[in-house]
Jmol script that loads the backbone (N, CA, C; Angstrom):
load data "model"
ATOM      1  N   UNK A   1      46.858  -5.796   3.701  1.00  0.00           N
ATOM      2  CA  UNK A   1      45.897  -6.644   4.353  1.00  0.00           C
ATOM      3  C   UNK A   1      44.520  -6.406   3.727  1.00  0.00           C
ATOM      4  N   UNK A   2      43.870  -7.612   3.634  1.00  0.00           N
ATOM      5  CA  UNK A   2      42.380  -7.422   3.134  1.00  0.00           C
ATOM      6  C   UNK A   2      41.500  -7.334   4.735  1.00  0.00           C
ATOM      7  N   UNK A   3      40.352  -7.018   4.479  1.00  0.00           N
ATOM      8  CA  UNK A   3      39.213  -7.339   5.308  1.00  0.00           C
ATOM      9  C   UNK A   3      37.700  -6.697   4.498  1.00  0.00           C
ATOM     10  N   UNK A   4      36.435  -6.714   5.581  1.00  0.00           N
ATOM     11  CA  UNK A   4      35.268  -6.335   5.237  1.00  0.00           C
ATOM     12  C   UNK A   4      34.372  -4.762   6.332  1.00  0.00           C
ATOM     13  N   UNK A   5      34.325  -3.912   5.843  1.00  0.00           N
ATOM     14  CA  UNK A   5      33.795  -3.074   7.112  1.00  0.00           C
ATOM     15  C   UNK A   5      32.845  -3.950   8.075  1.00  0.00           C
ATOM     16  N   UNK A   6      33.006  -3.675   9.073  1.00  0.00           N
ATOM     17  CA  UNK A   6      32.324  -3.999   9.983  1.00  0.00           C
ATOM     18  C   UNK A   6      31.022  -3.006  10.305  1.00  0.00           C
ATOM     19  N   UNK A   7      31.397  -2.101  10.705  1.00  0.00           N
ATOM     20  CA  UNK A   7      30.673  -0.590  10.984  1.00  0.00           C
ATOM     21  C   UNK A   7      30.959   0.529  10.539  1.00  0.00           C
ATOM     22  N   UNK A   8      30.517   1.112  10.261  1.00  0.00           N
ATOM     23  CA  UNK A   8      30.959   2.965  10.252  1.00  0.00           C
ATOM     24  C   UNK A   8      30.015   3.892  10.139  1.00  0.00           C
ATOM     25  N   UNK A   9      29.969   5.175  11.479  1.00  0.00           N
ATOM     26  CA  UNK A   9      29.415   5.891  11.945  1.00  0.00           C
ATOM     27  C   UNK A   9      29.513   6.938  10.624  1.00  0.00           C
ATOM     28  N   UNK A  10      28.012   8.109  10.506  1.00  0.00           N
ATOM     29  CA  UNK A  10      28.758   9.135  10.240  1.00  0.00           C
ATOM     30  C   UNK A  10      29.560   9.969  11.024  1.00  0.00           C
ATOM     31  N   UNK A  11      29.798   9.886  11.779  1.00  0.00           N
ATOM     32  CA  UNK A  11      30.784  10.635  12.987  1.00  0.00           C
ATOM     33  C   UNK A  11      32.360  10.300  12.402  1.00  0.00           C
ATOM     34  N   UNK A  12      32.524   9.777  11.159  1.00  0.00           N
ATOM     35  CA  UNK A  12      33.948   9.593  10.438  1.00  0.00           C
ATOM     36  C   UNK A  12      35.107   8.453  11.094  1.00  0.00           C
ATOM     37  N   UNK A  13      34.522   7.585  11.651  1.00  0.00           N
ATOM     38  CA  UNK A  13      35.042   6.630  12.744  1.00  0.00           C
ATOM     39  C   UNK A  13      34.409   4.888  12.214  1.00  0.00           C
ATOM     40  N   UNK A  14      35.332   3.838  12.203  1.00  0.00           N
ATOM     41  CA  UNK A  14      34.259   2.482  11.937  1.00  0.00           C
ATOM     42  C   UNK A  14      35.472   1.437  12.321  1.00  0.00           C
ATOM     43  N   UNK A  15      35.311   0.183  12.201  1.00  0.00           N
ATOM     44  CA  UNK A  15      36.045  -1.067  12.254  1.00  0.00           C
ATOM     45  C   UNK A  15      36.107  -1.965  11.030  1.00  0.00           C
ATOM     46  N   UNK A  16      36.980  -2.412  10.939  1.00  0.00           N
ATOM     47  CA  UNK A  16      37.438  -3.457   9.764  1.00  0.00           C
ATOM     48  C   UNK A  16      37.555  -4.810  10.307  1.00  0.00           C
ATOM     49  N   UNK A  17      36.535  -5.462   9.879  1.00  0.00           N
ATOM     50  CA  UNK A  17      37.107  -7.205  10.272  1.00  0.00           C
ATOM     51  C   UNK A  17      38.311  -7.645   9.386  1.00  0.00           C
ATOM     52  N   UNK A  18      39.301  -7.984   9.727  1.00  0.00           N
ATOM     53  CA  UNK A  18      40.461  -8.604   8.957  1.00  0.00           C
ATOM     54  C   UNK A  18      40.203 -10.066   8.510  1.00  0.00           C
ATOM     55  N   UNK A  19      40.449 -10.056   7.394  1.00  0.00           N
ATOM     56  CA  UNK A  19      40.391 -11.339   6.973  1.00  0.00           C
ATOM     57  C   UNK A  19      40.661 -12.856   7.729  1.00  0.00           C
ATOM     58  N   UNK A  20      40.369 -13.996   8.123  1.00  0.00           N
ATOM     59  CA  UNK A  20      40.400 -14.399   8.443  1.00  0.00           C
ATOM     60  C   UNK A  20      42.164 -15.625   8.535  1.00  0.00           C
ATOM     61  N   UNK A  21      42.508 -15.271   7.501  1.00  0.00           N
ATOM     62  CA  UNK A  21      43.530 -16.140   7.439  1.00  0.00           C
ATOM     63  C   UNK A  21      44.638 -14.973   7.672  1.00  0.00           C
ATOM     64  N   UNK A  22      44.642 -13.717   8.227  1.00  0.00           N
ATOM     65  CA  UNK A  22      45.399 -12.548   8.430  1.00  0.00           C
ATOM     66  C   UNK A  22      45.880 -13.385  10.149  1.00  0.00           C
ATOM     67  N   UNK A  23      44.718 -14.355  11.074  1.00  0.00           N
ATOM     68  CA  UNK A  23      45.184 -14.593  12.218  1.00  0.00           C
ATOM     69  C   UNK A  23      44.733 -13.345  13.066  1.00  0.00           C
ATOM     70  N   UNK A  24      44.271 -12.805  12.742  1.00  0.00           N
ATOM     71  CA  UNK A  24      43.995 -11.999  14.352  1.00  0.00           C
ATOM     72  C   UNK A  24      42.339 -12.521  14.873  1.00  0.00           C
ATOM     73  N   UNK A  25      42.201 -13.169  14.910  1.00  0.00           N
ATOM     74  CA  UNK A  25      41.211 -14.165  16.020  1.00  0.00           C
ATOM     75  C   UNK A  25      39.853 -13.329  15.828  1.00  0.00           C
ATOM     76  N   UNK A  26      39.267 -12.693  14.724  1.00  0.00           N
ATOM     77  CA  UNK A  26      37.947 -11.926  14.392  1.00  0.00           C
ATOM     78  C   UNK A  26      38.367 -10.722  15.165  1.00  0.00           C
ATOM     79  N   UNK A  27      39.136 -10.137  15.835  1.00  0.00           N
ATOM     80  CA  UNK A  27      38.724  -9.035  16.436  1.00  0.00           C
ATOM     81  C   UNK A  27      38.885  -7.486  15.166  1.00  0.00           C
ATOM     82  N   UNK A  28      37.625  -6.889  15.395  1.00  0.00           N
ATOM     83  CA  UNK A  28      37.807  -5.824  14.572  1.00  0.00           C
ATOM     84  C   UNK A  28      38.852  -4.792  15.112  1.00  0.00           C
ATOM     85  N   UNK A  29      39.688  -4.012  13.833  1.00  0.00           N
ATOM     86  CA  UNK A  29      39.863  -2.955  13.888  1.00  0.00           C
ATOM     87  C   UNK A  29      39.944  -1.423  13.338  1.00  0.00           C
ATOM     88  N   UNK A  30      39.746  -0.608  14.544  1.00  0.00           N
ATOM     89  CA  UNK A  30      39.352   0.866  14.329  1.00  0.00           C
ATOM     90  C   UNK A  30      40.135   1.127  13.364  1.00  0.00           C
ATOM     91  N   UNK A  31      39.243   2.268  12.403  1.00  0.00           N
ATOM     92  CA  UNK A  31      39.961   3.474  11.255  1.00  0.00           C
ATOM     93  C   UNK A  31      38.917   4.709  11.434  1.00  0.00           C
ATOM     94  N   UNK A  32      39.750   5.701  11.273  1.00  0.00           N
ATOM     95  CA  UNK A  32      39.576   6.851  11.330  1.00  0.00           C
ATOM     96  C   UNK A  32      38.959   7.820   9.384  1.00  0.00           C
ATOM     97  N   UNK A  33      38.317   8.609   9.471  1.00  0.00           N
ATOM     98  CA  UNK A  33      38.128   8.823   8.237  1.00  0.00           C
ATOM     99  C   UNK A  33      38.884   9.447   7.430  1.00  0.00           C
ATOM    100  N   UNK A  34      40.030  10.017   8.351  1.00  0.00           N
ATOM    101  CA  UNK A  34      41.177  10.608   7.737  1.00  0.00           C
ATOM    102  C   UNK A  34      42.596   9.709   6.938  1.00  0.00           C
ATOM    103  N   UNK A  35      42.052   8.349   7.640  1.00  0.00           N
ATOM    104  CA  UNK A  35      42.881   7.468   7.027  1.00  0.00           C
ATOM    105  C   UNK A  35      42.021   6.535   6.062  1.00  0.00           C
ATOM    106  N   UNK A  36      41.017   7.073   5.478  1.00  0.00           N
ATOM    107  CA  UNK A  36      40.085   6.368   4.077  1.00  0.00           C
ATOM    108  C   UNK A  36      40.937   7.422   2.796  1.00  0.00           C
ATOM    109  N   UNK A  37      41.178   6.030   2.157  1.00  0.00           N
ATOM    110  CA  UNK A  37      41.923   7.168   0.592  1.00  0.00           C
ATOM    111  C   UNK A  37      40.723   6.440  -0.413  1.00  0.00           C
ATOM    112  N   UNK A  38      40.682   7.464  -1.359  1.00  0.00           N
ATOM    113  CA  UNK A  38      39.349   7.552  -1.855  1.00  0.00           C
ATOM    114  C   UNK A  38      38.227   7.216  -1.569  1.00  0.00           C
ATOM    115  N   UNK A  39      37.187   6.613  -2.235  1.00  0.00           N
ATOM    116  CA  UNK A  39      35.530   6.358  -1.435  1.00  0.00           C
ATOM    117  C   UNK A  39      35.976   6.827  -0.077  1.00  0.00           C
ATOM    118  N   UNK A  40      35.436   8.191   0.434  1.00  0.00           N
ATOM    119  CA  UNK A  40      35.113   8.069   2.183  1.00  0.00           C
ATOM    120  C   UNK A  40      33.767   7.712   2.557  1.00  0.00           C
ATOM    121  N   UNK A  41      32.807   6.926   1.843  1.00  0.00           N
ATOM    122  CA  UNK A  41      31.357   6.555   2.378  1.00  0.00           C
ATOM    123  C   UNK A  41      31.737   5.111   2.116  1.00  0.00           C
ATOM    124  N   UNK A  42      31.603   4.837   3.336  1.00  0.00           N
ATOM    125  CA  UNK A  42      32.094   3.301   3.375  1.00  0.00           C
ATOM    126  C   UNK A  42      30.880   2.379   4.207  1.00  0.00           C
ATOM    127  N   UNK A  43      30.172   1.688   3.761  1.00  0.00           N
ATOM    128  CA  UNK A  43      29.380   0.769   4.520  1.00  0.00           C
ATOM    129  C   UNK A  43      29.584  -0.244   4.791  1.00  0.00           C
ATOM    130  N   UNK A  44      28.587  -1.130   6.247  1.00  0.00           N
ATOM    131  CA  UNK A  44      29.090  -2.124   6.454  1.00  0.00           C
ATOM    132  C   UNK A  44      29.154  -3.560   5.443  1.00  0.00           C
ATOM    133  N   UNK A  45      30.031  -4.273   5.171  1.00  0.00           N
ATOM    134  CA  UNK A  45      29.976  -5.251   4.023  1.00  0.00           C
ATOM    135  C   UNK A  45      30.869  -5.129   2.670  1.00  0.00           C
ATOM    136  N   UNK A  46      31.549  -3.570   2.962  1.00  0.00           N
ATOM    137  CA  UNK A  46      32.365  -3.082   1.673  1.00  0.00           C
ATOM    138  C   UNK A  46      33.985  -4.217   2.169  1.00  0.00           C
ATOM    139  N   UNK A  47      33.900  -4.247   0.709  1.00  0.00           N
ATOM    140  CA  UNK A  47      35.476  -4.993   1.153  1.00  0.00           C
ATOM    141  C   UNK A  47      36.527  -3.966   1.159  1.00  0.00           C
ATOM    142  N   UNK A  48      37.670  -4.142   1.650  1.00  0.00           N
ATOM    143  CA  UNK A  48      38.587  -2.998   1.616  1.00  0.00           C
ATOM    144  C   UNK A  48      40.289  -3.666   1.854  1.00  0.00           C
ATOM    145  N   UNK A  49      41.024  -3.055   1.382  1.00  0.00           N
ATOM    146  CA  UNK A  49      42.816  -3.077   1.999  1.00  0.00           C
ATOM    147  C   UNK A  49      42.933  -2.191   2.617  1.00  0.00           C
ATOM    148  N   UNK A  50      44.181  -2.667   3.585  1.00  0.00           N
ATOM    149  CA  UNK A  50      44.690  -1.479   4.342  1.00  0.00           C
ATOM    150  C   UNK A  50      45.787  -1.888   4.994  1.00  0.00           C
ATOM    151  N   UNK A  51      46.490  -0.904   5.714  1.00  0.00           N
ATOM    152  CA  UNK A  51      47.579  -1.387   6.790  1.00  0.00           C
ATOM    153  C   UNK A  51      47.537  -1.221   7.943  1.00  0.00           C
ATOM    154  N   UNK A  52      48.050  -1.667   9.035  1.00  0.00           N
ATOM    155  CA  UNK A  52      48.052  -1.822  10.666  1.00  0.00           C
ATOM    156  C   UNK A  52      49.010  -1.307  10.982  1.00  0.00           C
ATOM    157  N   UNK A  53      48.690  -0.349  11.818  1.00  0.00           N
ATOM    158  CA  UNK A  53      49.933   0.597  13.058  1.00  0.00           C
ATOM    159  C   UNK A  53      49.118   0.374  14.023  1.00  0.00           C
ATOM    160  N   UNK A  54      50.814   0.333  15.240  1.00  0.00           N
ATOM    161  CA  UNK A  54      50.441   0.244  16.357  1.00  0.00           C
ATOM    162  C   UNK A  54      49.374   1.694  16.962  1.00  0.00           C
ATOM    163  N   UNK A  55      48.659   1.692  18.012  1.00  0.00           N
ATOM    164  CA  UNK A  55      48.401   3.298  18.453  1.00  0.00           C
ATOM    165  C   UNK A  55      48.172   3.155  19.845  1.00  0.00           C
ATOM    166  N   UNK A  56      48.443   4.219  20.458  1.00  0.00           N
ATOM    167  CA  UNK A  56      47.938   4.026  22.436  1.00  0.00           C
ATOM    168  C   UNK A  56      46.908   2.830  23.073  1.00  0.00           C
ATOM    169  N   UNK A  57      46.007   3.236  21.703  1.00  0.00           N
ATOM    170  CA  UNK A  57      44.865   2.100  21.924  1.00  0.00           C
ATOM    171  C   UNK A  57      44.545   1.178  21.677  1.00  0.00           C
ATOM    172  N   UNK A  58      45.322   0.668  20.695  1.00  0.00           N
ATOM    173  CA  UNK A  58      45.545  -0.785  20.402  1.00  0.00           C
ATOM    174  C   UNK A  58      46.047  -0.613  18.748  1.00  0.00           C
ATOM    175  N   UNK A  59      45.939  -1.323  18.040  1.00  0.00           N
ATOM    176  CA  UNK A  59      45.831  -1.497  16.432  1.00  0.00           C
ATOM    177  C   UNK A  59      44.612  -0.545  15.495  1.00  0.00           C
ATOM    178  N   UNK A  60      45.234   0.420  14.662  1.00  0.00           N
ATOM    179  CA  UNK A  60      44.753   1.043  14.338  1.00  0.00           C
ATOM    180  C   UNK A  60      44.845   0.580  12.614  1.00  0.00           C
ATOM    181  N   UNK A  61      43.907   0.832  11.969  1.00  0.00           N
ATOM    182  CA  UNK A  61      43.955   0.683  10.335  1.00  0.00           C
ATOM    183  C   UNK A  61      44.083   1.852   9.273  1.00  0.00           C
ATOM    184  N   UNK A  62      45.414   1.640   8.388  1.00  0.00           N
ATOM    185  CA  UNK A  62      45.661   3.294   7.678  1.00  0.00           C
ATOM    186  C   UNK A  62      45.414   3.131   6.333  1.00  0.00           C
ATOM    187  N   UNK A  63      45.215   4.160   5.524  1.00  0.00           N
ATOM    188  CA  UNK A  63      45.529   3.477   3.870  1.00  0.00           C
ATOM    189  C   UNK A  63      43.872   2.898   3.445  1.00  0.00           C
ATOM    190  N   UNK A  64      43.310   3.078   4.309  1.00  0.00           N
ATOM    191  CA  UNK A  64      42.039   1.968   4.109  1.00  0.00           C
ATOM    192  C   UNK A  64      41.299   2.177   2.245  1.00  0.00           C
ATOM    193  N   UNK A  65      41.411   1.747   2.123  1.00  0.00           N
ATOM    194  CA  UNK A  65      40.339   1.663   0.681  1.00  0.00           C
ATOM    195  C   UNK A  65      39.812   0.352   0.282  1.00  0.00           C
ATOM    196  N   UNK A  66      38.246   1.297  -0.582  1.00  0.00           N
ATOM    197  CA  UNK A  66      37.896   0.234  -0.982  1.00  0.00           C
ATOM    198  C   UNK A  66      38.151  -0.548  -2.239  1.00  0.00           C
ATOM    199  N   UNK A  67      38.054  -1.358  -2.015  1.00  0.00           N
ATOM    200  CA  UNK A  67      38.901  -2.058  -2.852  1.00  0.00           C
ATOM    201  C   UNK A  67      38.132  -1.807  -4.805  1.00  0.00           C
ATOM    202  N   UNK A  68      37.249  -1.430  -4.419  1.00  0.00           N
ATOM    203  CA  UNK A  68      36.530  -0.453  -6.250  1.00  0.00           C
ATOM    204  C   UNK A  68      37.363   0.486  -6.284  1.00  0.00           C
ATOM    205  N   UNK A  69      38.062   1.372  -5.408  1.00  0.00           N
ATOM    206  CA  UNK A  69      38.325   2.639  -5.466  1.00  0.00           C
ATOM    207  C   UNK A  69      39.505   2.848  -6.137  1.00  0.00           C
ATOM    208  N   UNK A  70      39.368   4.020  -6.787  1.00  0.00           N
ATOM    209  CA  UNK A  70      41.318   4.004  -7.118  1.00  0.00           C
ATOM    210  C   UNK A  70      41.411   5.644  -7.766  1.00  0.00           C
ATOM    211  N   UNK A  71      40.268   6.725  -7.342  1.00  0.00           N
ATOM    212  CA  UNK A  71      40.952   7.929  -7.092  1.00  0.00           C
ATOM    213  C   UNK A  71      41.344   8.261  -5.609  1.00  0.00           C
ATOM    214  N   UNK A  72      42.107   9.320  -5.620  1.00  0.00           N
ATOM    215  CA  UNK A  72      42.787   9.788  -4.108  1.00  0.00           C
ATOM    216  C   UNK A  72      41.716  11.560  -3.978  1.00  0.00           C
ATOM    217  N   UNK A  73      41.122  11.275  -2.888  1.00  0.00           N
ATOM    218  CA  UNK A  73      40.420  12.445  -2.133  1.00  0.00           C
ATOM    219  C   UNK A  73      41.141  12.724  -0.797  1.00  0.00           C
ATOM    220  N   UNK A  74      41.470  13.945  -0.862  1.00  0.00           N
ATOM    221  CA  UNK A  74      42.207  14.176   0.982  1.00  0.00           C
ATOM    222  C   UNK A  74      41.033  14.217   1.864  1.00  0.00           C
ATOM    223  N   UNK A  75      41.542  13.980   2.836  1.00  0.00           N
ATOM    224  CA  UNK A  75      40.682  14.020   4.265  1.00  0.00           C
ATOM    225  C   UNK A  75      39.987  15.411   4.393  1.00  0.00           C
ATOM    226  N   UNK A  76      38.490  15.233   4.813  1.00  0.00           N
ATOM    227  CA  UNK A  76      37.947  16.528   4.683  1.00  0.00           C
ATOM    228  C   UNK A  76      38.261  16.874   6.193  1.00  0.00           C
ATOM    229  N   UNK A  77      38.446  18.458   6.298  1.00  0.00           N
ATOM    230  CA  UNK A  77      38.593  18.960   7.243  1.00  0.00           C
ATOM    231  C   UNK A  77      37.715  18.830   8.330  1.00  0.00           C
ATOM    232  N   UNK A  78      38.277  18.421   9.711  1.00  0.00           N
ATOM    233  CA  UNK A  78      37.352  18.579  10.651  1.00  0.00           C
ATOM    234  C   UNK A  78      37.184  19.638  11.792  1.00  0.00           C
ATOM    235  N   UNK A  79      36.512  19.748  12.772  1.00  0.00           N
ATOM    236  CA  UNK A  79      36.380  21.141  13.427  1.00  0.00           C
ATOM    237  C   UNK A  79      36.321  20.264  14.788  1.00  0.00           C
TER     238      UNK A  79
END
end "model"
wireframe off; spacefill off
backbone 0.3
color backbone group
């Protein structure tokens, strides 16, 4: 799936607008920074791919990258 960031905190947390012809009616969705593979500084307006899993809380986004990107950085540790 394509889309465009919407937001992202430094707190390692943001939303992805999905493309429009993806059908999900504009609503953004959440990604986590542990699920950004390469670039993890992501601003709003970056374009990006990714994939959709279900989660407790609704639709979550995994895999996210930006779409310049194409080394792999692991998730930095959090506390």
């Amino acid at each position: 799936m394509t889309g465009i960031v919407r937001w992202y905190s430094a707190k390692g947390f943001g939303f992805v607008d999905p493309s429009p012809s993806l059908g999900m009616d504009g609503k953004a969705i959440y990604f986590h920074i542990c699920d950004v593979r390469g670039r993890t500084i992501l601003k709003p307006g970056d374009a990006v791919t990714f994939d959709v899993i279900p989660s407790p809380k609704g639709p979550k986004c995994v895999n996210v990258r930006a779409v310049d990107t194409k080394e792999e950085i692991p998730c930095p540790q959090t506390k």
